[in-house]
N, C-alpha and C positions, 0 to 999 in steps of 0.2 A: 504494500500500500504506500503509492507516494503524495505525498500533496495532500493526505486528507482523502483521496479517492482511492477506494475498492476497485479493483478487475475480476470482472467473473466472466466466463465463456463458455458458455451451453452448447455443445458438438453430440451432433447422432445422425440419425437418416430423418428421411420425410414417411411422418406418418406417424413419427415415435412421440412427438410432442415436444420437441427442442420449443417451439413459437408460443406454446402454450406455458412451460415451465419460463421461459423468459417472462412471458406476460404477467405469472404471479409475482416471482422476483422483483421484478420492476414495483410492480405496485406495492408488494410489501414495504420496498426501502421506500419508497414514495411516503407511502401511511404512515414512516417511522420519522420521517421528518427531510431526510434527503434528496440534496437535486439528482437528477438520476438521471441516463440516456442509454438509447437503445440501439442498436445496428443489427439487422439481419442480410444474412448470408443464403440467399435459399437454392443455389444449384438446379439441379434435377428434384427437387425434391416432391414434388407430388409421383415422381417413378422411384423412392426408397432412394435416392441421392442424401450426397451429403449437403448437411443442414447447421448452421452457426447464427448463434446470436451472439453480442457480443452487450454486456451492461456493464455501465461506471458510472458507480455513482459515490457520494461526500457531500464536502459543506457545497460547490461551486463545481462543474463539470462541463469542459467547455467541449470536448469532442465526444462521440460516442463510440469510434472505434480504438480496439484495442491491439495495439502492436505484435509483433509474434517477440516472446519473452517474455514481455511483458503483464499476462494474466497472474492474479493471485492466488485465483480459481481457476477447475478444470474441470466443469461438470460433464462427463461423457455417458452418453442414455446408452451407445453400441459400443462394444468392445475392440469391433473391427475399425472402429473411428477414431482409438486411442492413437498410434502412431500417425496417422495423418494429422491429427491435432497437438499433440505434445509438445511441439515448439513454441505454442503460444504460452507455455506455462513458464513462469519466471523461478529461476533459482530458487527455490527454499517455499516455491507456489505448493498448493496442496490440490492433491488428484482426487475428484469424486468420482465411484464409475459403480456400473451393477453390480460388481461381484463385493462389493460391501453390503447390501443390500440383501438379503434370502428374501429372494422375489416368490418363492413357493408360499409364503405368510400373505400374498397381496390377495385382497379380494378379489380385484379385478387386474390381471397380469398388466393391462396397460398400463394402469397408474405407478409404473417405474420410474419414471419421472417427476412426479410428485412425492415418492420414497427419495429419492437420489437429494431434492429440494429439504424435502428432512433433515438429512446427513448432513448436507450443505447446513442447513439453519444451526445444528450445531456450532460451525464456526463463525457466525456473523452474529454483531452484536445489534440485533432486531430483534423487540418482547416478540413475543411469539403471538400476542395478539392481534399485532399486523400479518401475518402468516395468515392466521385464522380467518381474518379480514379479507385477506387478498384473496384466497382458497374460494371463500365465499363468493367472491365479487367478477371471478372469471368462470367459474364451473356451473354448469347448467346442474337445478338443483337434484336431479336423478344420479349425475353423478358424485355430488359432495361430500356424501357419508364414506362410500369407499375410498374415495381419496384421501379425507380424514383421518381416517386409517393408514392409509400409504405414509402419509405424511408421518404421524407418530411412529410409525414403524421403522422409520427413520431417522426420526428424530431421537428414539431410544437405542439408537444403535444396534437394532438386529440384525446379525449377521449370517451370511451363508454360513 
């Protein structure tokens, strides 16, 4: 973190909810009081391409993209998407990825990406009320409760 700004970098395919798991992020730091910006990368991705968003957010955020090295964070939804993406992750940056996650515990296998956001919320200093908030405020409400789920099952660090 330089400057007061967080880098985080959401990498997976299309379809897996890289845009969606940005979209909470975003809004959670927003609810917590931060300027925040957004960049998406979307490839192929309505054919299972790869998929990056890119958020920084702090007191003050003047760009929204983030440099390769430069990430704090590395949320990766595919596994196969780890070495293509890994250089955006900065020295001493921290790797989210599935296989922290025992995706066999998700109610609905999708919601991995809301697990992964869990994990993630571990390391960032956001009450967790804004999580709840954001969760709320993007998800249609049929899906909310399973992801509620994902999310704390992530958030408690349950592991493969």
């Amino acid at each position: 973190m330089r400057d007061g700004v967080t880098n985080v970098v959401i990498a997976g395919l299309g379809g897996q909810g890289v845009l969606k798991a940005s979209d909470i992020l975003a809004d959670a730091v927003f609810r917590a009081g931060h300027d925040v910006k957004k960049a998406e990368v979307h490839g192929m991705s309505q054919r299972g391409g790869s998929v990056n968003t890119d958020i920084r957010y702090g007191r003050k955020v003047y760009s929204p993209m983030i440099s390769r090295g430069e990430a704090d964070f590395l949320v990766v939804l595919a596994a196969d998407q780890l070495e293509h993406n890994r250089s955006y992750l900065r020295p001493g940056g921290v790797l989210v990825e599935p296989g922290m996650v025992d995706a066999s515990r998700l109610t609905n296998k999708r919601s991995i990406n809301v697990a992964l956001l869990g994990l993630l919320s571990r390391q960032l200093d956001l009450p967790e009320s804004c999580w709840l908030e954001a969760l709320a405020a993007n998800l249609p409400a049929a899906l909310l409760e399973a992801n509620r789920e994902a999310f704390e099952l992530g958030r408690t660090g349950a592991h493969g």
